[in-house]
N, C-alpha and C positions, 0 to 999 in steps of 0.2 A: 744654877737655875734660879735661886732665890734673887738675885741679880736681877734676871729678866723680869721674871713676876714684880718685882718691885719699881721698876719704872716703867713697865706697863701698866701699874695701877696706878701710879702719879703722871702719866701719860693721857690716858683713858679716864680719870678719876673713879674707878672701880676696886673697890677692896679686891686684896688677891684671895683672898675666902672665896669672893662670886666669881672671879676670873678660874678657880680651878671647881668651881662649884660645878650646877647643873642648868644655871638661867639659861633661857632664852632671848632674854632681852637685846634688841642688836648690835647697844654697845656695850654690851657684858660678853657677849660673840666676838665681836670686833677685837678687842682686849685680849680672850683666849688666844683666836687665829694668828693676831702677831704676835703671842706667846711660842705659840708653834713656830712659825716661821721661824724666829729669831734662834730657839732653841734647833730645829735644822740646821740654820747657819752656821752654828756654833758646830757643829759635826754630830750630834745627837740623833740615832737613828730613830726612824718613825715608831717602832714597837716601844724603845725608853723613853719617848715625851709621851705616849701615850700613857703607859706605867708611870710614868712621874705628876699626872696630868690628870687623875683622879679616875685610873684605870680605862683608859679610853683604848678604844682598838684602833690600829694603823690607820684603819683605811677612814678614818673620821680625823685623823688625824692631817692624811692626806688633802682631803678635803678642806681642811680649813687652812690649808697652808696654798692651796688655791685661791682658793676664796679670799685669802689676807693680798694676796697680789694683787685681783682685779678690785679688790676695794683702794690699795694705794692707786692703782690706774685712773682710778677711778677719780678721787682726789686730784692727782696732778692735771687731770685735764679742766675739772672745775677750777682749780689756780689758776692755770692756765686764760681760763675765759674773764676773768678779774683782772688780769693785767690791762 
């Protein structure tokens, strides 16, 4: 896990303090969600990132692992309009 956290904070430029914190801020959100996501990937079910993730409950977990998608969508089609 410390893997991920760690280049999603040099990713994001957000301490992983605020990434496992409690901000709001949207790219201190952003940074968590593909915390999540990435830690899924890895086979980590949603109750252990949540326990690992500053006791967060699945379904918040859930949630941001949605959310980490439609914000990559979200991006590749802003790229996309730059080309």
């Amino acid at each position: 896990m410390h893997d991920i956290l760690t280049k999603a904070s040099a990713l994001f430029d957000v301490p992983i303090k605020t990434i496992v914190g409690r901000s709001r801020i949207p790219r201190h959100c952003e940074a968590r969600f593909a915390v999540y996501y990435a830690m899924v990937a890895r086979r980590w079910s949603r109750h252990e990132v949540g326990a690992a993730m500053n006791g967060r409950d699945h379904t918040t977990v859930s949630w941001g692992i949605e959310r980490a998608a439609e914000l990559a969508k979200e991006r590749v089609l802003v790229a996309d309009r730059r080309r």
